[in-house]
Steps between C-alpha positions, in 0.01 A plus 500: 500500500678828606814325645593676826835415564394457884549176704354454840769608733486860263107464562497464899734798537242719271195412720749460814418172599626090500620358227323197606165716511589581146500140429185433663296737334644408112389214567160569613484765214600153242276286698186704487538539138558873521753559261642202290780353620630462122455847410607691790817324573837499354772226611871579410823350543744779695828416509618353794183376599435151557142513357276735306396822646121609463452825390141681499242699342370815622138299566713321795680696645151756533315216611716414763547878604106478537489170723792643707313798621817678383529873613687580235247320242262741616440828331578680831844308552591543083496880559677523829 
């Protein structure tokens, strides 16, 4: 796994949208078997956090770029 160091909340500002959309489509990206769960996902203690923050792979974070309908995913919205 190229580790990313990118949590969701980094993620929905990137593709401009919810964090909860973020959510929803990691797990639909897990859930359909897409990208492996094991693989493409890093979980790290931060300190002062209560829990471990995930942390993902490139694979992700383009895969939910793609099922965002991102502008700036797009090659036209990379190069504006």
């Amino acid at each position: 796994m190229v580790a990313v160091p990118i949590y969701q909340a980094q993620i929905a500002n990137v593709f401009e949208i919810d964090r909860s959309v973020v959510t929803k489509h990691i797990g639909n990206v897990l859930k359909s078997k897409e990208v492996k769960e094991k693989s493409n996902v890093q979980k790290m203690h931060i300190e002062n956090s209560d829990k471990p923050v995930a942390f993902y792979s490139l694979d992700i974070i383009l895969a939910v770029g793609y099922r965002a309908n991102s502008v700036e995913f797009t090659p036209v919205g990379i190069l504006s």
